[in-house]
mmJSON file of the N, C-alpha and C atoms, coordinates in Angstrom:
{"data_MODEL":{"atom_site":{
"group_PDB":["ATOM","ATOM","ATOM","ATOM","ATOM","ATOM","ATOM","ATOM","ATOM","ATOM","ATOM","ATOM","ATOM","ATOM","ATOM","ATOM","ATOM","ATOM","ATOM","ATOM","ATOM","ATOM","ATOM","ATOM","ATOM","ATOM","ATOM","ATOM","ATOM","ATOM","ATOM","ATOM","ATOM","ATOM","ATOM","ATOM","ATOM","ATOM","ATOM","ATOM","ATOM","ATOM","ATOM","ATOM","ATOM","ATOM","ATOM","ATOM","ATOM","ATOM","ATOM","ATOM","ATOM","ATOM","ATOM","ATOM","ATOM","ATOM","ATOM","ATOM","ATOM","ATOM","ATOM","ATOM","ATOM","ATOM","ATOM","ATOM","ATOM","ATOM","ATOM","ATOM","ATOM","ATOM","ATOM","ATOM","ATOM","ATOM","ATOM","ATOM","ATOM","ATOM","ATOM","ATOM","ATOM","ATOM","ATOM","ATOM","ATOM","ATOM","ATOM","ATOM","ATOM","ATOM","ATOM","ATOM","ATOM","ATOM","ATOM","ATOM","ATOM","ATOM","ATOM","ATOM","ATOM","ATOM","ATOM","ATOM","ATOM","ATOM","ATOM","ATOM","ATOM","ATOM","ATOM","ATOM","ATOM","ATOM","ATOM","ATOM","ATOM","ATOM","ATOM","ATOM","ATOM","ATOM","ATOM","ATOM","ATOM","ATOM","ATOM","ATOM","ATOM","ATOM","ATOM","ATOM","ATOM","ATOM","ATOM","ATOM","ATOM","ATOM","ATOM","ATOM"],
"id":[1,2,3,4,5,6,7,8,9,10,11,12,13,14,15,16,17,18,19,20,21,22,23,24,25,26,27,28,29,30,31,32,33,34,35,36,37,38,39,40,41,42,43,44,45,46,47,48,49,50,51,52,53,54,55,56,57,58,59,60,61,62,63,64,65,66,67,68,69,70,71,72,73,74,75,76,77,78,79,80,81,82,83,84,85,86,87,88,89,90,91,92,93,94,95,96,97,98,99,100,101,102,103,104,105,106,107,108,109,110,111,112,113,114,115,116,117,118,119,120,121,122,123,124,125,126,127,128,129,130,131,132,133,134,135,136,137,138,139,140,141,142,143,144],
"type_symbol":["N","C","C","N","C","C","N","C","C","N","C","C","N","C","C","N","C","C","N","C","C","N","C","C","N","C","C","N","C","C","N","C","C","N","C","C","N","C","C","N","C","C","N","C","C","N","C","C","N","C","C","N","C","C","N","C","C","N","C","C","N","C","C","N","C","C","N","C","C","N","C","C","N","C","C","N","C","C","N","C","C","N","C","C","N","C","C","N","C","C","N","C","C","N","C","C","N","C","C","N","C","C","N","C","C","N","C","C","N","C","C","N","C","C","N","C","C","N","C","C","N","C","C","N","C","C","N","C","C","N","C","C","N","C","C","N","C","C","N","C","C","N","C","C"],
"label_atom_id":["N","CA","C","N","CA","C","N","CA","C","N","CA","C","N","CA","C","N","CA","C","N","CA","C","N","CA","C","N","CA","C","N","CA","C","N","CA","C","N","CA","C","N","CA","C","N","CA","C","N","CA","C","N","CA","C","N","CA","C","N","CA","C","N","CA","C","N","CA","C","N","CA","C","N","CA","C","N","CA","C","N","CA","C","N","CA","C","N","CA","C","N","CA","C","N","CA","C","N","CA","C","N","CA","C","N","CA","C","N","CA","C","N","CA","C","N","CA","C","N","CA","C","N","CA","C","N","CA","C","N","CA","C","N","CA","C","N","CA","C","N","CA","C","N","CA","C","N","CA","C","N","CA","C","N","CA","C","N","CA","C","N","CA","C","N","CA","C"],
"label_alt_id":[null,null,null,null,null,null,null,null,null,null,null,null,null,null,null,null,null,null,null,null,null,null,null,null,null,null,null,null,null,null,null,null,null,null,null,null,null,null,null,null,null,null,null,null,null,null,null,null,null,null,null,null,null,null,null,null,null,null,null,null,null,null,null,null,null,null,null,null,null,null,null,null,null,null,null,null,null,null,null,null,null,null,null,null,null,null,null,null,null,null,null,null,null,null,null,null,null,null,null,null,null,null,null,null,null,null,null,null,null,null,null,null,null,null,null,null,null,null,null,null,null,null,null,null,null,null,null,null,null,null,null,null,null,null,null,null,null,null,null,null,null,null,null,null],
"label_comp_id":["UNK","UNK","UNK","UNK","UNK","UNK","UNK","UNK","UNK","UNK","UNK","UNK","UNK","UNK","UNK","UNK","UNK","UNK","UNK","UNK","UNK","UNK","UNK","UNK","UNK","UNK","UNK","UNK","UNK","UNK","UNK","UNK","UNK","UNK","UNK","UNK","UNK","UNK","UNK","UNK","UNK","UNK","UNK","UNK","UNK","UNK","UNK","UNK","UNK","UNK","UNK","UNK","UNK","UNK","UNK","UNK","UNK","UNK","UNK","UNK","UNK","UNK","UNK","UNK","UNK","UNK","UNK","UNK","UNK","UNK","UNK","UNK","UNK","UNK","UNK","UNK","UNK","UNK","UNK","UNK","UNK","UNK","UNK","UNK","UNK","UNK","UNK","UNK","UNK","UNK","UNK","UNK","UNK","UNK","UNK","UNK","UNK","UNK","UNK","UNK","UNK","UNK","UNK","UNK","UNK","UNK","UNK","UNK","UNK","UNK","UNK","UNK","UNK","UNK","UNK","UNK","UNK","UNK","UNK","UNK","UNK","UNK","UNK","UNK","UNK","UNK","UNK","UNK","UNK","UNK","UNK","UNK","UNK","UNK","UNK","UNK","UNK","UNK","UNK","UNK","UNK","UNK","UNK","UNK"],
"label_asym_id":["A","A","A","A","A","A","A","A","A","A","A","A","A","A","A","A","A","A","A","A","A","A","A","A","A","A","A","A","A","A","A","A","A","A","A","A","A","A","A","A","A","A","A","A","A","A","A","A","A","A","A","A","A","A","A","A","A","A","A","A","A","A","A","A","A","A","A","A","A","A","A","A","A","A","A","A","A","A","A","A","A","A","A","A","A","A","A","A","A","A","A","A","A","A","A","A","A","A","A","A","A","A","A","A","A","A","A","A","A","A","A","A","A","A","A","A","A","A","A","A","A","A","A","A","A","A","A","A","A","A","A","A","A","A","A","A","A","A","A","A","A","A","A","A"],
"label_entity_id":["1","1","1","1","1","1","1","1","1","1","1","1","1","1","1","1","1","1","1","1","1","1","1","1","1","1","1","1","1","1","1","1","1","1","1","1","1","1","1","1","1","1","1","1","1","1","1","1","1","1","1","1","1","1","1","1","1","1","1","1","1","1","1","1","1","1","1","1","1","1","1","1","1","1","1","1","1","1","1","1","1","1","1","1","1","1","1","1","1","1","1","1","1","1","1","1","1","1","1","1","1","1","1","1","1","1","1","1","1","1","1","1","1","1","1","1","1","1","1","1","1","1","1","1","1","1","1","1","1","1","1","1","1","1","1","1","1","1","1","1","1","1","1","1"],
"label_seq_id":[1,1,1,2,2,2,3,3,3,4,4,4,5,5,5,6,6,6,7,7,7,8,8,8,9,9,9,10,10,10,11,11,11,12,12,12,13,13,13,14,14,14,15,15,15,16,16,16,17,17,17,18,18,18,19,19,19,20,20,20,21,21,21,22,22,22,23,23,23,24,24,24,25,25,25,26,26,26,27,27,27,28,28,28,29,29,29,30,30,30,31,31,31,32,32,32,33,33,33,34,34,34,35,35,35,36,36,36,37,37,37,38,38,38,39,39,39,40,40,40,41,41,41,42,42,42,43,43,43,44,44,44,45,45,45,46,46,46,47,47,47,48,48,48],
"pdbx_PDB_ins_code":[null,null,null,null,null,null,null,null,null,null,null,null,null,null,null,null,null,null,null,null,null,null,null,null,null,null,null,null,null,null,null,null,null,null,null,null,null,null,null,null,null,null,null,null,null,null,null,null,null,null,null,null,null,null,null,null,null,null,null,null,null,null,null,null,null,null,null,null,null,null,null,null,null,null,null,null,null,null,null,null,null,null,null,null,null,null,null,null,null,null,null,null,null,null,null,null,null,null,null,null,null,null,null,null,null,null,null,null,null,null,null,null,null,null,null,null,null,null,null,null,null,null,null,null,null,null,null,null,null,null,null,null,null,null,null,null,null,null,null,null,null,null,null,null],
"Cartn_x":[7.594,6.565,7.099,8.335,8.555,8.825,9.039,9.49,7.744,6.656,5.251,5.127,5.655,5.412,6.056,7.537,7.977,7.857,6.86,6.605,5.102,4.423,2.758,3.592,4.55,4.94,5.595,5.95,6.566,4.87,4.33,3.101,1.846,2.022,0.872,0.415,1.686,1.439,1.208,2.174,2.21,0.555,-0.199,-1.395,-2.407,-2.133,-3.144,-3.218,-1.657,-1.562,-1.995,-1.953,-3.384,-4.419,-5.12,-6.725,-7.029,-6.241,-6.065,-6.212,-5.341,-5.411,-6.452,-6.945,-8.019,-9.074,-9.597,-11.251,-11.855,-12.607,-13.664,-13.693,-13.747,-13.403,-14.187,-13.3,-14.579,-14.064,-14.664,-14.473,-15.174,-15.099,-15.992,-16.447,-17.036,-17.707,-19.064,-19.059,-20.635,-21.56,-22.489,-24.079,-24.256,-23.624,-23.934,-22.58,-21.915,-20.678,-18.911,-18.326,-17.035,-17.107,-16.269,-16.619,-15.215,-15.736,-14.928,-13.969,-12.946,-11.709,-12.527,-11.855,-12.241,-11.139,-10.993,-9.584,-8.945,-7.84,-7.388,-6.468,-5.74,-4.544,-3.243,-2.165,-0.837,-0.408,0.219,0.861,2.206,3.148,4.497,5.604,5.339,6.181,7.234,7.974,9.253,10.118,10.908,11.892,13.254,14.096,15.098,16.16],
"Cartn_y":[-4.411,-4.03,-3.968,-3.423,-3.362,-4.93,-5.897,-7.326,-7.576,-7.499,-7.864,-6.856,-5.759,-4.727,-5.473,-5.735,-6.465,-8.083,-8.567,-10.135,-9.967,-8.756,-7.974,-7.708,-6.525,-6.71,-7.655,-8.831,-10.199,-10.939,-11.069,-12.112,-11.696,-10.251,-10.137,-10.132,-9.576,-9.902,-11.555,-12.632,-13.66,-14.473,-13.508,-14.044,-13.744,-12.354,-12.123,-12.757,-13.503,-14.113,-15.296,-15.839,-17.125,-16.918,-16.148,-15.532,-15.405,-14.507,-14.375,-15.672,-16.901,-18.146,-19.111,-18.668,-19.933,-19.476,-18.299,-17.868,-17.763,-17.395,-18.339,-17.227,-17.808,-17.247,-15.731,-14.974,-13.425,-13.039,-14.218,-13.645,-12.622,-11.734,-11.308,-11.53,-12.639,-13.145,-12.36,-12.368,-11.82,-13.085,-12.31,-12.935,-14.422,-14.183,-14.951,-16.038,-16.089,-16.945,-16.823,-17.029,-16.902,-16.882,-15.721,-16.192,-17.27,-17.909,-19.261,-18.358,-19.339,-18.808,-18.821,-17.452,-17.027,-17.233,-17.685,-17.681,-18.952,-18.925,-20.161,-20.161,-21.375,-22.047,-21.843,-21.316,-21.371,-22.732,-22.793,-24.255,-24.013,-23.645,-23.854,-25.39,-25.183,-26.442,-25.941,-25.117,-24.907,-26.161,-26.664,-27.933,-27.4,-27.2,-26.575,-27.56],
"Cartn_z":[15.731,14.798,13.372,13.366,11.956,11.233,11.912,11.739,10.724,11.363,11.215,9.699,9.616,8.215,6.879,7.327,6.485,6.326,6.962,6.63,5.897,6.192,5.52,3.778,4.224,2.778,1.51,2.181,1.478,1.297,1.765,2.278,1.154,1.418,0.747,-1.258,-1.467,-2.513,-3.52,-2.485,-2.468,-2.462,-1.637,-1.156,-2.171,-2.339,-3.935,-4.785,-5.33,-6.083,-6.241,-5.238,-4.856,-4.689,-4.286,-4.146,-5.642,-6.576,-7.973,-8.712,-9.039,-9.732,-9.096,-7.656,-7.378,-7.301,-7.587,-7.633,-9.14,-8.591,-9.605,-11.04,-12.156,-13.338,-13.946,-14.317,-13.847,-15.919,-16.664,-17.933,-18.511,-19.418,-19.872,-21.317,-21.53,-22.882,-23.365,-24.732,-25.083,-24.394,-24.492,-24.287,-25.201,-26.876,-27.726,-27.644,-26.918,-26.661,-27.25,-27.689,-28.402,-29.802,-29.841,-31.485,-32.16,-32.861,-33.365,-34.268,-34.652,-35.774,-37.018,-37.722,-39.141,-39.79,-41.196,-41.592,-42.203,-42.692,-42.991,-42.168,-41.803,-41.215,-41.807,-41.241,-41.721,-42.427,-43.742,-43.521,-43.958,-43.535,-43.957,-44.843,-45.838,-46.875,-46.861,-46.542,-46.383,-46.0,-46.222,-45.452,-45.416,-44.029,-44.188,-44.426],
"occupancy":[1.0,1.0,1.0,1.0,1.0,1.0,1.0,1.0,1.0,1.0,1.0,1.0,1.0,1.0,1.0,1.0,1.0,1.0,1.0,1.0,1.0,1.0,1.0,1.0,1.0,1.0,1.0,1.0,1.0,1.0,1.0,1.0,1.0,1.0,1.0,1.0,1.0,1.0,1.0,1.0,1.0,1.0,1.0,1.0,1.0,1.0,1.0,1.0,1.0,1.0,1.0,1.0,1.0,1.0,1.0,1.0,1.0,1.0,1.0,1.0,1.0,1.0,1.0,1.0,1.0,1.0,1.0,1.0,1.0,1.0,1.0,1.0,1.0,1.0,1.0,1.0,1.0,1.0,1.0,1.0,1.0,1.0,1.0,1.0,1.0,1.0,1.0,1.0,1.0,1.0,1.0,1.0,1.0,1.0,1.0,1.0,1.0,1.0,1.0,1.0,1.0,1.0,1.0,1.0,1.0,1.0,1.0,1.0,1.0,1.0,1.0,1.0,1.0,1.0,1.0,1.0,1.0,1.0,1.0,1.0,1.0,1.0,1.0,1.0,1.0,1.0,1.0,1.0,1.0,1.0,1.0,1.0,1.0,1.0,1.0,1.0,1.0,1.0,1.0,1.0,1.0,1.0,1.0,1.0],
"B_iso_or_equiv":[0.0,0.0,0.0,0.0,0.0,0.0,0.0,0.0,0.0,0.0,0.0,0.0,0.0,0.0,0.0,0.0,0.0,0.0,0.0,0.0,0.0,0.0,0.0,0.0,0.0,0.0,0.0,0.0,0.0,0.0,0.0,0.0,0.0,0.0,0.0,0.0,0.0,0.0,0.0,0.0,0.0,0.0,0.0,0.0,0.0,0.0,0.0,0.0,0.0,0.0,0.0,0.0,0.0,0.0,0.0,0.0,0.0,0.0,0.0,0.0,0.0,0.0,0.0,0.0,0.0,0.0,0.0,0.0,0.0,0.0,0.0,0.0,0.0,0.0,0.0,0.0,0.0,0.0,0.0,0.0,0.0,0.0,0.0,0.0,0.0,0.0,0.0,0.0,0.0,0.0,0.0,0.0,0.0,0.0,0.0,0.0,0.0,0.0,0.0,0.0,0.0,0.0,0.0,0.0,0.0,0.0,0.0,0.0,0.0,0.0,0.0,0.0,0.0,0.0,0.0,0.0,0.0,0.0,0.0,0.0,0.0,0.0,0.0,0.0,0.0,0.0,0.0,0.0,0.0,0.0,0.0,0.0,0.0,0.0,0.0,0.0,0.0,0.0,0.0,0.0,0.0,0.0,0.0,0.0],
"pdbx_formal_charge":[null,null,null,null,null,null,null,null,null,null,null,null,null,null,null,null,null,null,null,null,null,null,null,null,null,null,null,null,null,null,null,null,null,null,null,null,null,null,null,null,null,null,null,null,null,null,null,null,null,null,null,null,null,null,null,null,null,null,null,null,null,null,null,null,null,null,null,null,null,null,null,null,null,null,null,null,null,null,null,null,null,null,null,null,null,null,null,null,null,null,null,null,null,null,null,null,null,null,null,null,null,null,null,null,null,null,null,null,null,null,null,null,null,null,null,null,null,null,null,null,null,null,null,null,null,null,null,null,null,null,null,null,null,null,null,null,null,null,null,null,null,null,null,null],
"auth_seq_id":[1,1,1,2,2,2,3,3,3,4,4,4,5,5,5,6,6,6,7,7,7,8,8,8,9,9,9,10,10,10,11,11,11,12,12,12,13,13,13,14,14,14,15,15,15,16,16,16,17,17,17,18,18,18,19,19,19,20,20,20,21,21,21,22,22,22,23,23,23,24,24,24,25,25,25,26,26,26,27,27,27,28,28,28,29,29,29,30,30,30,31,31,31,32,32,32,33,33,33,34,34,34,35,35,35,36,36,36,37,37,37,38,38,38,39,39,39,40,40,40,41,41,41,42,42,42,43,43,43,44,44,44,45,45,45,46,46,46,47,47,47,48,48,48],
"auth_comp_id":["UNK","UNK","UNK","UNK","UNK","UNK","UNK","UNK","UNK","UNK","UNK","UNK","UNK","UNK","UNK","UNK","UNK","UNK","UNK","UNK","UNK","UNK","UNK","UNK","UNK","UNK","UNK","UNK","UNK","UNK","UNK","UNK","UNK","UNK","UNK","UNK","UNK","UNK","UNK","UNK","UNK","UNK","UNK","UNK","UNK","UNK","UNK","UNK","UNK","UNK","UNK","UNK","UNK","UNK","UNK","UNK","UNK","UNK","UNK","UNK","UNK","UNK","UNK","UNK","UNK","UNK","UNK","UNK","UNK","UNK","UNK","UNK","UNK","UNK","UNK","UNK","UNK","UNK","UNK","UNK","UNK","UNK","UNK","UNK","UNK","UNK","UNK","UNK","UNK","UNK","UNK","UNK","UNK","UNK","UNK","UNK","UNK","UNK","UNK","UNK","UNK","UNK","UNK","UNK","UNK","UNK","UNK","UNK","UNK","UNK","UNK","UNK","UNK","UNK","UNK","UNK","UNK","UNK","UNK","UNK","UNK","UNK","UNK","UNK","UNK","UNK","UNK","UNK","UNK","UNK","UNK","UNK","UNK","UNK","UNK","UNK","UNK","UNK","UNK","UNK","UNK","UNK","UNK","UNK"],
"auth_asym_id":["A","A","A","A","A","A","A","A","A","A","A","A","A","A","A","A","A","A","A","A","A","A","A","A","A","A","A","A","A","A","A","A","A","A","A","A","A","A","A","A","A","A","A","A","A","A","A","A","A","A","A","A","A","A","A","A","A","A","A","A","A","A","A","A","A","A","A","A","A","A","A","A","A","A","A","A","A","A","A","A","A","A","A","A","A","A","A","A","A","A","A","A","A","A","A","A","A","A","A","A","A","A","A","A","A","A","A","A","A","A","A","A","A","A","A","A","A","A","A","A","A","A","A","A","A","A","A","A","A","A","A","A","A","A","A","A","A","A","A","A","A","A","A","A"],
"auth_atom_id":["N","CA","C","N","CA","C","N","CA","C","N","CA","C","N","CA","C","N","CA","C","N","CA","C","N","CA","C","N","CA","C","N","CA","C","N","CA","C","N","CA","C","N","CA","C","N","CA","C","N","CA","C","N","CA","C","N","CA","C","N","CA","C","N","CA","C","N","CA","C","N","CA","C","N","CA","C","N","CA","C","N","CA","C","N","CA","C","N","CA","C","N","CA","C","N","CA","C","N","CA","C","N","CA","C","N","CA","C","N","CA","C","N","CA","C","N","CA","C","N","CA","C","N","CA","C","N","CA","C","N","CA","C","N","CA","C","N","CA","C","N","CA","C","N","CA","C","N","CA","C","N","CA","C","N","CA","C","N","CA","C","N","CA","C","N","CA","C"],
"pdbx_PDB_model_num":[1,1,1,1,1,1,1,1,1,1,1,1,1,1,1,1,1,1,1,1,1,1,1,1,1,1,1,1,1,1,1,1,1,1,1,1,1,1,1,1,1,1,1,1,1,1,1,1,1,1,1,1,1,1,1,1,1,1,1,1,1,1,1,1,1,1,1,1,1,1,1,1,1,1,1,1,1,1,1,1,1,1,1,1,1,1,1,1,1,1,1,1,1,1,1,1,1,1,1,1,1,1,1,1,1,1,1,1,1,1,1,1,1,1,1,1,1,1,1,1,1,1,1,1,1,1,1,1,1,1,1,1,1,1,1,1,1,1,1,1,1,1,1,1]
}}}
């Protein structure tokens, strides 16, 4: 029995972790969608 506890405790977290990356996407976005970038863009002219 204890063989089956410790292959539950290797297994399972392993398993969440796939249940986790392959179900289906649980975002939470507003109603009105993303809001887009505000702002200007970095531009670095620096040349080292």
């Amino acid at each position: 029995m204890a063989i089956f506890r410790w292959l539950r405790r290797i297994f399972e977290p392993i398993g969440e972790g796939i249940l986790r990356i392959f179900s289906p996407v649980r975002d939470d976005y507003p109603k009105s969608g993303v809001k887009p970038f505000h702002g200007e863009p970095y531009e670095n002219d620096k040349t080292a």
